[in-house]
C-alpha positions as CSV (number, residue, x, y, z in Angstrom):
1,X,-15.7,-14.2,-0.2
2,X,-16.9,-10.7,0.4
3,X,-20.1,-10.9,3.3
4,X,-20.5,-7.3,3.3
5,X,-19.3,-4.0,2.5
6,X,-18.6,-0.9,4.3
7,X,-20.1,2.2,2.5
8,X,-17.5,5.4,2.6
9,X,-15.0,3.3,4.7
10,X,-11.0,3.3,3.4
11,X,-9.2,0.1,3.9
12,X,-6.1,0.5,5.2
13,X,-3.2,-2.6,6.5
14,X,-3.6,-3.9,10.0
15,X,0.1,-2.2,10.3
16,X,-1.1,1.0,10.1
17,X,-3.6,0.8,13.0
18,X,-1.9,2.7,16.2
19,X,-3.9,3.9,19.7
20,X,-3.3,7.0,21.0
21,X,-4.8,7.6,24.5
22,X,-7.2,5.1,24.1
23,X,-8.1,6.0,20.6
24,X,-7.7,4.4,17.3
25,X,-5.1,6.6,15.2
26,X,-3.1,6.4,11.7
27,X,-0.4,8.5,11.0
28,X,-0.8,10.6,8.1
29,X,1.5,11.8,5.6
30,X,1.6,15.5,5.4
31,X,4.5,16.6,3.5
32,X,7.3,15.5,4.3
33,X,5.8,14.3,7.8
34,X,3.4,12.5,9.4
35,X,0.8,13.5,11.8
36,X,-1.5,11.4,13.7
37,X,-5.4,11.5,12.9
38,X,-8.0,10.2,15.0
39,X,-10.3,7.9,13.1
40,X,-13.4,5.5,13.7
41,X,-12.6,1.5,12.6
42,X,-16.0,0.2,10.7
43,X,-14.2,-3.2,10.3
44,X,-11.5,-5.1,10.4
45,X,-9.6,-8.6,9.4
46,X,-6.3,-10.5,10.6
47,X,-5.0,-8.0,7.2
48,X,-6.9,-5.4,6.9
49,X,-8.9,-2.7,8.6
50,X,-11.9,-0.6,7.0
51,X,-11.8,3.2,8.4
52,X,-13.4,6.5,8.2
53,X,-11.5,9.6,9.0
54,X,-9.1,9.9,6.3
55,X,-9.6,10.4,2.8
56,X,-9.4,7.3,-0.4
57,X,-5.7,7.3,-1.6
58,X,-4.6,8.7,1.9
59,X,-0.7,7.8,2.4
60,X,-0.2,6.5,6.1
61,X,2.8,5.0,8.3
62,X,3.2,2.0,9.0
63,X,5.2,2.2,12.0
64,X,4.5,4.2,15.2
65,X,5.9,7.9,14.3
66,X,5.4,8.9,17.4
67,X,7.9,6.6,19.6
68,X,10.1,6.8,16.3
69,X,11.0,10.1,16.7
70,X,10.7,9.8,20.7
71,X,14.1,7.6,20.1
72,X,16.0,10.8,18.0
């Protein structure tokens, strides 16, 4: 059952959500990397999590690049 819908927002897995000093993040794919990108949650479910920040049809990580890489 859809209540309501968020205008402009990107829906993006619950997975993908990270926080980064405090601030909601996703990593982006940008090549053949990722970088993170601050963005604002309009909503969110157990699943799924509306944003705005990143564009429709974005490709994002779904594990924390960051501490990934701090492991190398």
């Amino acid at each position: 059952i859809v209540v309501s819908r968020v205008p402009n927002a990107t829906s993006i897995p619950t997975k993908a959500l990270f926080t980064r000093d405090g601030k909601p993040i996703v990593y982006l794919a940008s090549g053949d990397r990722y970088r993170p990108v601050e963005i604002k949650v309009e909503a969110r479910n157990p699943d799924e999590v509306a944003v705005s920040g990143i564009p429709p049809g974005a490709t994002v990580a779904l594990v924390d690049v960051q501490k990934k890489e701090t492991k190398k």
